[in-house]
N, C-alpha and C positions, 0 to 999 in steps of 0.2 A: 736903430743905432747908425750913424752916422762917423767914418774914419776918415782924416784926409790920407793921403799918400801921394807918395813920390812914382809916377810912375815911368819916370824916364828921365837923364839929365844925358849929355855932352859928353862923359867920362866912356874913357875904353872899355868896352867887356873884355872877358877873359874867350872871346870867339876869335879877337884880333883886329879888332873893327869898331868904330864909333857912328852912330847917326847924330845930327846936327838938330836939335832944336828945333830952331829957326825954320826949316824944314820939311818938318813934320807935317800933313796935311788931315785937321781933324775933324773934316766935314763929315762922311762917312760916318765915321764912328761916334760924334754929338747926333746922327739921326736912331743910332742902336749900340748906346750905350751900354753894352753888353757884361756884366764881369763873371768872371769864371773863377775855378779855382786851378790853379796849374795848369792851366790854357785848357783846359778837357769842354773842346767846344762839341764832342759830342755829346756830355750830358745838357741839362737843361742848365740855364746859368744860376749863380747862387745871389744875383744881385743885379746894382747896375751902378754906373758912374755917374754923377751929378758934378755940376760944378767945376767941368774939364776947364781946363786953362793950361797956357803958360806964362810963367813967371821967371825972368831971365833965362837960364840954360836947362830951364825943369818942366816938364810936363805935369802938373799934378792936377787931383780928381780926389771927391768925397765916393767913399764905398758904402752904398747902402743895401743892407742885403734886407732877403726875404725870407725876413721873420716868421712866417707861414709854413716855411719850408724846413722840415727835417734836420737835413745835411746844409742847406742854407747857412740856418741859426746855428747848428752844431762848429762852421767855420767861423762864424761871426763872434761865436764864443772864445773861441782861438784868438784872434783877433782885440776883442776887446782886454782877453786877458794878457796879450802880450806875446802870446809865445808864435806868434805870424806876423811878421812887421815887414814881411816885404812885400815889394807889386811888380809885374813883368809887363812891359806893353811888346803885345803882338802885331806887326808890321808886315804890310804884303809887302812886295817884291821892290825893290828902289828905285822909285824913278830916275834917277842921277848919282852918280858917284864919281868921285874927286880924287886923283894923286897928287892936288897939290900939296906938296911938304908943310907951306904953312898950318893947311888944317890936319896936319899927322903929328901926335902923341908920343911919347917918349913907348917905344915896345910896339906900335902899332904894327900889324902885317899887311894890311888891308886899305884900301882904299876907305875914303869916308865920304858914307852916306850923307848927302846935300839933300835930299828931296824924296820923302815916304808918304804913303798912308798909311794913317793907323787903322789896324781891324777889329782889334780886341783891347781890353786890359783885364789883369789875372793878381788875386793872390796868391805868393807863392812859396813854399819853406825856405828856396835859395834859388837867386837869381845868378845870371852869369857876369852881373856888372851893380853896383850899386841900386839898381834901375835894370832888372832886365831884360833883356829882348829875345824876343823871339819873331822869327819869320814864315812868310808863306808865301807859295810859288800862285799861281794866279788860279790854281785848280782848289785853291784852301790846301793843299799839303803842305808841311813843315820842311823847310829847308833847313839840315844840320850841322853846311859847310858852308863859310861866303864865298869858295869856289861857284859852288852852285847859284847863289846870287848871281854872280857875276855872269856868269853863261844867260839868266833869262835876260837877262839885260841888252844883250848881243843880238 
């Protein structure tokens, strides 16, 4: 089974903060296309991304799990039956980040991310943005403030 997904667009999360498309760097992650389920990149992954692109302000990617697998298939069921329709892409630390007003969003708090790598992507029950994100400090730990963004950055 084969899903496409949205796994990232342009739109604010509800963290306060948007990354940029445009952006996004997905060398990395097209050599280990990795998918998980709710970023849990310590179990083994339940799939992988085929078909990564972007397409104007969107990141999207075919989910193909592994049918072989248990808890794989058991999400892929989720999935096909509807009741999992989102994706999260997980992002190391931001190479670049912008105050300028232009690229700032009606409610944004945060600077916007111009320039990432992607690490991961995830299905997820709820995302924190249409598309959502998650991050990681350069040790693979989760960063759960973009305070803390910002500091590695520095």
């Amino acid at each position: 089974m084969s899903k496409t997904f949205i796994l990232h667009d342009d739109t604010l999360n509800t963290q306060g903060f948007r990354m940029l498309t445009e952006g996004a760097d997905l060398s990395q992650f097209k050599k280990n296309p990795v998918l998980f389920y709710m970023h849990d990149d310590w179990s083994l992954p339940v799939g992988r991304w085929e078909n990564i692109r972007k397409k104007g302000s969107q990141i999207l990617a075919d989910a193909v799990f592994d049918m072989e697998d248990e808890e794989a298939a058991k999400i892929a069921g989720k999935v096909d039956r509807d009741f999992i329709r989102m994706a999260s892409i997980g992002a190391w630390p931001p190479i670049s980040v912008s105050d300028d007003p232009k690229l700032q969003l009606k409610g944004q708090k945060y600077a916007t991310v111009t320039k990432w790598l992607v690490r991961e992507g995830s299905v997820v029950s709820i995302g924190s943005n249409h598309n959502a994100v998650r991050l990681f400090d350069n040790e693979g730990h989760e960063v759960k403030d973009f305070d803390e963004v910002v500091k590695l950055m520095d």
